[in-house]
N, C-alpha and C positions, 0 to 999 in steps of 0.2 A: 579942689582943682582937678579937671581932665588930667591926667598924664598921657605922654603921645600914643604911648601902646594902646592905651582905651581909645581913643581918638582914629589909630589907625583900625581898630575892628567895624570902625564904622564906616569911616571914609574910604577904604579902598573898595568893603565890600559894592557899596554904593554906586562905587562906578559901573560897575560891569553892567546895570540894569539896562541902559540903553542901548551897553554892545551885543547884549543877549536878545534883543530884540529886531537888530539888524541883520545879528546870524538866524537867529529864526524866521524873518520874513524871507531870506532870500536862500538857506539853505531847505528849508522845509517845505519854502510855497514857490520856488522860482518854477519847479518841472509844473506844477498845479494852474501857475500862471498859462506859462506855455502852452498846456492841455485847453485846457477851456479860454483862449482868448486868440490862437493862431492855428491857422490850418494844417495838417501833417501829415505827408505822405509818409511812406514806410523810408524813403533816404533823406527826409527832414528830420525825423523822429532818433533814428540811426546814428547823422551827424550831431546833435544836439548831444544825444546817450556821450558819444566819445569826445566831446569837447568835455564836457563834463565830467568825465572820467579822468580825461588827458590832465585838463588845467587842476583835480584835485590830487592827482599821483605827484605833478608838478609843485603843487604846493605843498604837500608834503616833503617834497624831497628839497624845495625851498626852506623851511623851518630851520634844522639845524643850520643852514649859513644864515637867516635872519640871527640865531642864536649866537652866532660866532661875533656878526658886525656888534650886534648889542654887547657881545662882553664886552669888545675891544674902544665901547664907545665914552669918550673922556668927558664932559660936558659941565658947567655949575650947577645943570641942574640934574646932575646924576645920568647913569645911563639907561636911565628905563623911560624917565619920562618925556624925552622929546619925541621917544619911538609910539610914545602913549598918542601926545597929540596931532603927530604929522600922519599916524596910522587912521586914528578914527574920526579926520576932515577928509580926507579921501577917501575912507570906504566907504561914506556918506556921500559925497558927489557921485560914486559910480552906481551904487545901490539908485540912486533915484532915479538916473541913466537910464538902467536897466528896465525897469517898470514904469517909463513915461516915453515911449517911443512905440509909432502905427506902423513899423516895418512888417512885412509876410514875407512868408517865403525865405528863397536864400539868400536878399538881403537881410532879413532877419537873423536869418541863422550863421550868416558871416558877421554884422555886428553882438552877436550874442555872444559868439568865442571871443572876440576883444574884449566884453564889458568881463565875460568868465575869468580872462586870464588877469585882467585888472585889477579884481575883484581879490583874487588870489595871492596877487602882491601887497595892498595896503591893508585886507585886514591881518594880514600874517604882520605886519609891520607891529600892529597893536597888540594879538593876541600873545603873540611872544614875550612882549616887553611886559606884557599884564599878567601873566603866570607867572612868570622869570622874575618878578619882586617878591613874592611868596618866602623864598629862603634868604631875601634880605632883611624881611619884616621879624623872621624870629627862627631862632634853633631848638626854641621848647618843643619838644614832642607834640602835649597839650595845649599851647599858645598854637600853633601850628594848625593841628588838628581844630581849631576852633575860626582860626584864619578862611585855613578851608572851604570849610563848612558854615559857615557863613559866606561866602564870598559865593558858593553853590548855592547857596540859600538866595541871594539877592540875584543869582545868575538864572534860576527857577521862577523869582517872581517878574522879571523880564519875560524870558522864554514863553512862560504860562500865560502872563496878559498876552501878547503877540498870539499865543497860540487861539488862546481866547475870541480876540478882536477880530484876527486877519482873517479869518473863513463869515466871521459875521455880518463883517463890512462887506466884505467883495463877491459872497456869491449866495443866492436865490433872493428871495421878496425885496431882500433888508441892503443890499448894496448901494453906496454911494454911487448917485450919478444912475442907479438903475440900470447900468452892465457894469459885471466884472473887470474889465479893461480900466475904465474909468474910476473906480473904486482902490483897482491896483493902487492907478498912480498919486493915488490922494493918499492912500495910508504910507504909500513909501516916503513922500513929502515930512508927514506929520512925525516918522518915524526919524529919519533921516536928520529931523532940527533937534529931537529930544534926546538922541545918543550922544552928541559933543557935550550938553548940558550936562549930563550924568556922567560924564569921563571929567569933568573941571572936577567933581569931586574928591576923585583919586590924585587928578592932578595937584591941587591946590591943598588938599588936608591931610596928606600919607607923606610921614618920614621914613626911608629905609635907610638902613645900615650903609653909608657909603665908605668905611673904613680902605675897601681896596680900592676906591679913587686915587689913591695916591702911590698906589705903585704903578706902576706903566704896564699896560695892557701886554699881555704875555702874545706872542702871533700864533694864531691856531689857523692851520693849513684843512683844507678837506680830510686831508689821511689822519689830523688829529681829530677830527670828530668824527671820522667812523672810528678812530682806535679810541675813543673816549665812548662811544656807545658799544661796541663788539665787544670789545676789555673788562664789560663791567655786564656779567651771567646774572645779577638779579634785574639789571636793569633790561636784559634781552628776555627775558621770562614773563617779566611784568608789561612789557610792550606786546608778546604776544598774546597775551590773557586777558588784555585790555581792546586790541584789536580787533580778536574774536566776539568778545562781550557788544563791541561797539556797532558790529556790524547785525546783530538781531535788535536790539536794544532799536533801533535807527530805523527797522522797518515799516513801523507805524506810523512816523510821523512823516516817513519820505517822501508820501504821496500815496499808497496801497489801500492805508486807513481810512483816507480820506475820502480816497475812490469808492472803496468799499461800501463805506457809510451812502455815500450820493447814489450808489447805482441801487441798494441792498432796500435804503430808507428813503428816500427824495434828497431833489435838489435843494440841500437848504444848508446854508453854513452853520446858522445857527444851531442846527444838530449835532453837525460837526462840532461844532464848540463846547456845547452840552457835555459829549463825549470827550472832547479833551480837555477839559475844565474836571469834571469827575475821576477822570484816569489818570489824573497829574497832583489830584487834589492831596490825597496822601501823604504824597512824599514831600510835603510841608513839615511832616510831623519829622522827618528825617532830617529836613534842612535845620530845625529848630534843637533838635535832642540828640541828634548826633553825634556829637562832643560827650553827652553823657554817658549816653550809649557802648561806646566806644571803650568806657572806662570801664563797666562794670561786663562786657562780653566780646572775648577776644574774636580777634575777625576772623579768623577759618571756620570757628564754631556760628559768627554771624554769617557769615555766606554761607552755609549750611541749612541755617534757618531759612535765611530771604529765597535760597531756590527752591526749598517748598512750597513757597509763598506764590511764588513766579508761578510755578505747576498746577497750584491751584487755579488759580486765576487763566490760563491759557488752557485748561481745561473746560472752564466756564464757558471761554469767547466760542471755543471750537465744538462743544456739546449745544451750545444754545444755536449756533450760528448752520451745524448739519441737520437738525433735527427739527429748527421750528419756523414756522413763515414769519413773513417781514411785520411784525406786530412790534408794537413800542414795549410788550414784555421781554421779547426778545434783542430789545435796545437796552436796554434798561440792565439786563445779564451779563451781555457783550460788554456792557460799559463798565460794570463793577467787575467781569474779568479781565478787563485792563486795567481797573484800577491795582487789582491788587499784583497781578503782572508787575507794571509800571516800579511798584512797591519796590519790589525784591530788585529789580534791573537798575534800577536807583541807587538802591542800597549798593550796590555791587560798583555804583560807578565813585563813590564816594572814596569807599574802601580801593577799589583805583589810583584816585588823583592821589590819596597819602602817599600811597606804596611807592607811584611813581618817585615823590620827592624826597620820600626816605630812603632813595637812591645815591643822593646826592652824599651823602654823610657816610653812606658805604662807600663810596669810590674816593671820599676823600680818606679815609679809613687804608684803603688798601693800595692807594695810588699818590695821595699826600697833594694832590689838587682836588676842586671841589667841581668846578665847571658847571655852575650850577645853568648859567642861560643855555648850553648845548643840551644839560640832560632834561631841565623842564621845559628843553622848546620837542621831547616823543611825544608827550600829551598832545599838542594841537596836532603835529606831527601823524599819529594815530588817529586821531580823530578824522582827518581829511581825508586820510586813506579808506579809513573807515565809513565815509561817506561817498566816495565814489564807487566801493562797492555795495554800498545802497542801492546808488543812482542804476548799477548794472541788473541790479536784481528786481529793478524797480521796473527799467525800461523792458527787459526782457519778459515781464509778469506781464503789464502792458499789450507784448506783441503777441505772447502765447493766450493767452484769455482773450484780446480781441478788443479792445480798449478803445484806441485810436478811432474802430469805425464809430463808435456813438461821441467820444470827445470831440471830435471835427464835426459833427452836426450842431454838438452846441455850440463850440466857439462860435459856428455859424450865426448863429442865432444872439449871441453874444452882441456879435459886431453888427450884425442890425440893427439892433438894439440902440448901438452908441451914433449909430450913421440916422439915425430916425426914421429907419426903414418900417419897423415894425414897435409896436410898443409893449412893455413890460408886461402886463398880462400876456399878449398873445407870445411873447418870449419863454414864460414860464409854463403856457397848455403845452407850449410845443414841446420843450425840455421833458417834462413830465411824459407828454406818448412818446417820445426817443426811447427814454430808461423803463418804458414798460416791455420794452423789445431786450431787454437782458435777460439772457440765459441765466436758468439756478445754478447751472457749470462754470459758468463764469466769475460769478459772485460766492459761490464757494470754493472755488480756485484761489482767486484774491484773500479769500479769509486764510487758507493753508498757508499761505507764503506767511502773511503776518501773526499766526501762530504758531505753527509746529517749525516752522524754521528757526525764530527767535527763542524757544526751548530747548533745541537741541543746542544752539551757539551757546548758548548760556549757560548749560553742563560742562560743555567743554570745556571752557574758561577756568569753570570751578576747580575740575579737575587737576586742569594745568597749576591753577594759582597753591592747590592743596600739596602738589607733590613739588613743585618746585621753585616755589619762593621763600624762603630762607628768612625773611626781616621781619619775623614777628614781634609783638611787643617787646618781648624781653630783649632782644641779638638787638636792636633798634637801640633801647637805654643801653645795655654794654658796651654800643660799639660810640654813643655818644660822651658815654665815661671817660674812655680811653682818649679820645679826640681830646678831652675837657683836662686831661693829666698830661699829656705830649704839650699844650700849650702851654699848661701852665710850667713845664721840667724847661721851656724855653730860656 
């Protein structure tokens, strides 16, 4: 017979597939859309940058009160999972929104800060409620750790197909409907029906701990969750270490890569996929063995490891990428030094997520509350942050290298395409002489940003995480000893 615990390693993991595919069509490909399907002067481009920025600082600074309503929420069916399903039926309505509308211009770009700030509210509704069961599912260390990591694992094999599919489907030979635009709005459709599917899993098959249902939701004010995050020194340590790591980690897939690829190699998604199909390919073996891993090589000594790993690999991308012409050898280098990049940045996000939650049991340790939804809602938290300083670094690589002038010849070409002005061959000669007009200063500009800047972030971190995080394996068991001896002296 299943016992629930086994039953829970499945079924929660299971859900996130189709939320990881919604956060990757529209975190990874919305600017990509944008670029190749709408025309942009320098104060469309500009406003777009800082709606983007605005509504991700916003939803960051949104997370911990999504995190407060969800503790405070009483419900039959627990407090995580109504926030599960009313979060991921509307960030499916808006996501489809977003990628099925012919506006330009600045009506475009006035509806896009509503769909951005929408967007911002309902999936934070889900992602919250979807971490924040993690420490009701188990206080094993190991049970935990395997929770995790699997749940990253199943969050990876969403991500990776999306990453896969969406450049394949929607832009060069191989696109639906034969323009980009059109392509969009089909995979966001397909995507958009198949993420509520994979959330009924979590919904319907995962039992968590609701033991504190029955005590009456404690009132936590703003000042208690900034003093529930400020109060708690590994918890401010591990958010900036995760921060940092988050914002090089995030450069490659922001839009930079991608650009790279199309201007460096041709316009073709399916290269692009090639490339992130092989650079992602990897850290399968992480999502699968990291729980063992984990047992037999303590993490400072594993982050150690993986950023040599990192430094190999962004070595690769950035030797092959100054030194050699646009030859598929030189693809082919690029792509196995992201792979093993990817590796190590991987690795590092993994050893992350624990740290984060092995927060929770320190602050109940030293403060005698757990709060667990305020402290695991800094991960999404961080993360958003973490990707609007993408977005910043992205758009301004963009305006410094010169982007915009050959992405608005395509989008041109795009929307003729979809209006049947011109047809898909003479769509794809013209694309092809555009991108023969890229400067090598250009296209080795873009490769900088997504190298040597995500090397440096990513020392840092180390750095930071080596001198001043505190909960390593053993402080993590002692301090869950003691919790487990104070309960039981009750």
């Amino acid at each position: 017979m299943i016992t629930q615990e086994k039953k829970n390693l499945w079924m929660y993991p299971l859900g996130t597939v189709g939320r990881d595919m919604v956060y990757t069509l529209f975190t990874n490909y919305i600017l990509t859309f944008i670029l190749f399907t709408r025309t942009l002067d320098s104060s469309h481009l500009a406003a777009i940058t800082a709606i983007m920025i605005a509504a991700r600082i916003f939803d960051a600074l949104n997370d911990p009160i999504m995190g407060n309503i969800i503790e405070r929420t009483r419900t039959r069916w627990g407090k995580f999972k109504p926030w599960l399903l009313v979060g991921i039926l509307s960030t499916s309505l808006v996501v489809f929104a977003a990628f099925n509308n012919n506006l330009q211009g600045w009506p475009f770009v006035w509806f896009f800060g509503g769909i951005y700030c929408m967007y911002s509210i309902t999936y934070t509704m889900n992602d919250i409620a979807y971490w924040g069961m993690v420490p009701a599912l188990s206080s094993d260390g190991h049970s935990r750790n395997q929770l995790t990591s699997r749940a990253t694992l199943f969050a990876g094999i969403g991500g990776t197909l999306a990453a896969i599919l969406i450049p394949m489907l929607t832009t060069g030979p191989h696109a639906i409907g034969g323009n980009t635009a059109t392509a969009y709005g089909m995979v966001a459709l397909a995507i958009c029906i198949i993420s509520p599917l994979f959330a009924s899993f979590t919904l319907f098959g995962v039992k968590e701990n609701r033991s504190d249902m029955a005590i009456p939701p404690t009132k936590i004010s703003i000042r208690m969750i900034i003093k529930t995050i400020v109060s708690n020194d590994q918890l401010l340590w591990i958010s900036l270490v995760f921060l940092i790591q988050q914002v090089g980690n995030g450069i490659v897939l922001g839009g930079v890569g991608s650009t790279y690829i199309y201007f460096e190699f041709g316009y073709s998604g399916a290269l692009y996929s090639l490339f992130t199909t092989i650079g992602m390919s990897a850290t399968a073996f992480l999502m699968i063995f990291y729980p063992a891993i984990s047992k037999k090589i303590p993490r400072k000594k594993l982050m150690a490891i993986m950023q040599m790993v990192s430094a190999v690999g962004y070595f690769f991308m950035l030797s092959a990428g100054l030194l050699m012409g646009p030859t598929m050898t030189k693809f082919i280098i690029i792509t196995i030094g992201y792979m093993l990049a990817n590796f190590g940045q991987y690795c590092f996000y993994l050893i992350m997520m624990i740290s984060i939650i092995n927060t929770v049991e320190y602050h109940e340790y030293t403060y005698g509350s757990r709060n667990e939804a305020i402290i695991t809602s800094l991960r999404p938290f961080l993360t958003k942050l973490a990707s609007a300083l993408v977005v910043a670094i992205t758009s301004v690589s963009y305006m410094v290298f010169g982007v915009t002038g050959f992405s608005n010849r395509i989008s041109d070409m795009e929307n003729q395409t979809a209006r049947k002005l011109i047809t898909e061959a003479e769509k794809l000669s013209s694309i092809n002489t555009i991108l023969q007009e890229v400067q090598k200063s250009q296209t080795k500009g873009l490769l900088i940003v997504f190298t040597v800047v995500p090397l440096v972030l990513m020392y840092l971190s180390y750095l930071i995480y080596k001198r001043k995080y505190r909960l390593d394996e053993g402080e993590y068991d002692r301090i869950c000893a003691e919790l487990a001896k104070r309960k039981a002296a009750k």
